[in-house]
C-alpha positions in Angstrom: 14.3 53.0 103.7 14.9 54.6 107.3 11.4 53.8 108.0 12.0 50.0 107.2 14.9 49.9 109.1 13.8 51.7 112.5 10.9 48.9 112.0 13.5 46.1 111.5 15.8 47.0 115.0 12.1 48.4 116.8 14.0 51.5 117.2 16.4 49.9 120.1 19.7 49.2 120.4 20.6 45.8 121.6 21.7 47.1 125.4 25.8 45.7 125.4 26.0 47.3 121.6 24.5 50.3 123.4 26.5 50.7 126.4 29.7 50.3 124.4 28.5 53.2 122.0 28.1 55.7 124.8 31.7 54.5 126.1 33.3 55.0 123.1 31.6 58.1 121.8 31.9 59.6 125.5 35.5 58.8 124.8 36.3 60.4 122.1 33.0 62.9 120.8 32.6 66.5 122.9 29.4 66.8 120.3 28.0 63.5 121.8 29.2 64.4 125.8 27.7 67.7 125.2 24.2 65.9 124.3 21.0 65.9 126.8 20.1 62.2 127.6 17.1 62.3 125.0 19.7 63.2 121.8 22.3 61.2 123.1 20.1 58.2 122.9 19.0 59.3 119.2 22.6 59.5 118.2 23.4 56.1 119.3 20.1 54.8 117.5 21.5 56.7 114.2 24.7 55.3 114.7 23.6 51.9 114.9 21.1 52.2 112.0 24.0 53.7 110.0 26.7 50.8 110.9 24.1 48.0 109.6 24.5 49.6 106.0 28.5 50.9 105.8 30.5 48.6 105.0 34.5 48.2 106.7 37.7 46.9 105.2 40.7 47.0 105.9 44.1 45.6 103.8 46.3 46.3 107.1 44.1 46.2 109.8 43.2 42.3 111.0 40.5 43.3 113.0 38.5 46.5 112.5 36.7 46.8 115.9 33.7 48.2 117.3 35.2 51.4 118.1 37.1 52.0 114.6 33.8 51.7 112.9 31.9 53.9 116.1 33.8 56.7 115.7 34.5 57.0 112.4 30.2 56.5 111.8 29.7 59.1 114.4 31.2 61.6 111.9 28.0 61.1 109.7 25.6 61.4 112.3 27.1 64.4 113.8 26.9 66.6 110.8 23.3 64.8 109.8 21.8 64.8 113.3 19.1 67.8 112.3 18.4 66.7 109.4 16.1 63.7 108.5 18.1 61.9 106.4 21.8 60.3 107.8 22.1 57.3 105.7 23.8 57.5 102.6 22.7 55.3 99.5 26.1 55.5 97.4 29.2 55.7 99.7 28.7 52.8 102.0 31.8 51.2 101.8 34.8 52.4 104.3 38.8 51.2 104.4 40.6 51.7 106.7 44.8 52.5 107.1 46.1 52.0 110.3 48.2 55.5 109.8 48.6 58.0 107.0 49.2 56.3 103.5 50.3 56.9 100.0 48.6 57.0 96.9 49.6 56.3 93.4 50.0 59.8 91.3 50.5 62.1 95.1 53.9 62.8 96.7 52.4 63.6 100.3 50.7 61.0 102.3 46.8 60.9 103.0 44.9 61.4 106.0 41.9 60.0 104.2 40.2 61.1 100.9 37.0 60.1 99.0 37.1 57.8 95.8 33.9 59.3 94.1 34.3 57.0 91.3 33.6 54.4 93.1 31.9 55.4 96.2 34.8 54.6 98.5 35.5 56.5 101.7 39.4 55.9 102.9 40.7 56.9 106.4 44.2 57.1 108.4 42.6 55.3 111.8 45.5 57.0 113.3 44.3 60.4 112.0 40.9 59.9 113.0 41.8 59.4 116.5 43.8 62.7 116.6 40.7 64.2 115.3 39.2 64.0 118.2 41.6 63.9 120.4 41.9 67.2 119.8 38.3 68.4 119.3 38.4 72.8 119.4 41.4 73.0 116.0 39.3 72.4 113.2 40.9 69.5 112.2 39.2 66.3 111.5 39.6 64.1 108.9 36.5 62.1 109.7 34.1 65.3 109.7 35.9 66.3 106.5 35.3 63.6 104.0 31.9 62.8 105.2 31.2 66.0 104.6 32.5 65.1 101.2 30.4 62.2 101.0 26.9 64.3 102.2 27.6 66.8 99.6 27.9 64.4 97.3 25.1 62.1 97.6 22.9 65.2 98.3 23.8 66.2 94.6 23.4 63.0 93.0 20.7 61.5 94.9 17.3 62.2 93.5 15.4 59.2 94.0 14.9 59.0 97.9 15.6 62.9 98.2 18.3 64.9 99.0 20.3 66.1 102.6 20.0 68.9 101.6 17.6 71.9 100.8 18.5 73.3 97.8 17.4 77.3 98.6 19.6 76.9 102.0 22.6 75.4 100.2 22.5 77.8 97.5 22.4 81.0 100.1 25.7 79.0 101.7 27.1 78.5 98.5 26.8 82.4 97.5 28.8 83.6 100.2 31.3 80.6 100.6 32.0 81.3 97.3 33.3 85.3 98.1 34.8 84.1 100.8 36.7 81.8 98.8 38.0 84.3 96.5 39.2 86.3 99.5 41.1 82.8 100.7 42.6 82.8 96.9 43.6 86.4 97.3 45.9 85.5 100.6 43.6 88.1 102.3 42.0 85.4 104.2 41.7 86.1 108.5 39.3 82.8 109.7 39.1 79.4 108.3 41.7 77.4 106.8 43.3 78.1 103.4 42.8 74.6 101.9 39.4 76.0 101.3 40.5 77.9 98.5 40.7 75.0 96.7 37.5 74.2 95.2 33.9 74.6 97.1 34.3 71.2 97.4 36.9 71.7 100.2 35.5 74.9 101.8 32.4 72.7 102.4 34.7 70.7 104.1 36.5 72.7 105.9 33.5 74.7 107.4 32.1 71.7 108.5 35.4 71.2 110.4 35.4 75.0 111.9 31.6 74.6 112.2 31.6 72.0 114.4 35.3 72.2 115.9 35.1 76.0 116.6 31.8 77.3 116.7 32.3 80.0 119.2 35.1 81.6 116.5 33.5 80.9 113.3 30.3 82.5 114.3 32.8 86.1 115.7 34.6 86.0 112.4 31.9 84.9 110.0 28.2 85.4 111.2 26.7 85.0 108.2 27.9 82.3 107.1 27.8 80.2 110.0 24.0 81.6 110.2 23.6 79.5 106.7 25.4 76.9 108.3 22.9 76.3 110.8 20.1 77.1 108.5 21.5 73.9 106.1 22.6 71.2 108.5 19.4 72.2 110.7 21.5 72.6 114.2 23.5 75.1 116.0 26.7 73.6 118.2 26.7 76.1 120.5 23.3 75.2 122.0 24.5 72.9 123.9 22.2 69.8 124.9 20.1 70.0 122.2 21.2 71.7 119.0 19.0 70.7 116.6 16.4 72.9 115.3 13.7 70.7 114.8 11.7 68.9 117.7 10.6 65.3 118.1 
């Protein structure tokens, strides 16, 4: 499939489309600003391959524009961009709140969460835009349900192939899971305790600190950043080009 459609778009992207995704991802994206030339032209290529297939809807929102849909795609492609594969096949469809929101059955309101019953991705624009705002707190709601999403369509996908390799995510998964007991055991000193939840959320959450603070999570918890960079196929503090592989 990403063969077929790097052949349909010639493996360009139309020149105005282009120019406003380097504004708007220079705007809001350190990972993108901290790109050489050559990556930052494959993450805008990614990106627009990627925004041909989600889908965007919005109850609230008249007009979901170029850069709501930009940066809340560039999510994908940042934790994806070493690895081959950055389009999902079962999440593809996106809403989008203009602020946080409630949901039936939860007394707090949402920054965003994942409907994986039916393959639905939600987001708190507002939220998103803090996100990156603020880019060195390891918070960001976009980074953290798409790495919801990636985690679950590497699991369930078996037709086209998985994210994933399955050796690398089980050596994360071995230690992620002790340091999740630690995070249980209120003896936790680096990453955020709403990964005590479930693997599920730490996942999450160390793609947040992984990407967010790299510097600290790789002090605190070398070897599990090490499997970090060993699954997603990057390292974020090689800056200009941190992706492992070379094209």
């Amino acid at each position: 499939m990403l063969n077929f459609l790097q052949k349909l778009f010639l493996g360009r992207v139309p020149k105005s489309i282009d120019a406003d995704y380097h504004k708007i991802l220079s705007a809001h994206s350190s990972y993108y600003l901290n790109l050489n030339e050559k990556r930052k032209i494959e993450f805008r290529l990614r990106l627009y391959l990627l925004l041909n297939v989600l889908g965007f809807h919005s109850a609230e929102i008249k007009n979901i524009t170029r850069e709501m849909r930009a940066v809340i795609g560039c999510a994908i492609i940042e934790i994806t961009f070493g690895l081959d594969n950055y389009i999902p096949k079962r999440f593809t469809q996106i809403v989008v709140m203009p602020r946080r929101y409630m949901y039936p059955g939860f007394g707090q309101p949402f920054l965003g969460h994942t409907d994986f019953s039916k393959g639905v991705i939600y987001f708190s624009w507002e939220d998103v835009q803090h996100g990156y705002l603020v880019p060195d707190d390891a918070v960001n709601v976009a980074l953290h349900e798409m790495a919801h999403v990636i985690e679950d369509e590497s699991a369930f996908e078996k037709l086209f192939g998985d994210f994933f390799d399955k050796w690398k995510w089980l050596e994360w998964a071995k230690l992620a899971h002790d340091k999740m007991q630690i995070i249980r055991r209120t003896q936790n000193e680096f990453l955020k305790s709403y990964g005590g939840h479930n693997m599920k959320e730490m996942f999450a959450v160390c793609v947040e600190t992984f990407f967010e603070q790299p510097a600290e999570f790789k002090a605190a918890l070398p070897e599990i950043y090490q499997t970090m960079v060993e699954l997603l196929r990057q390292d974020p503090l090689l800056k200009g080009d941190p992706v492992l592989r070379r094209n």
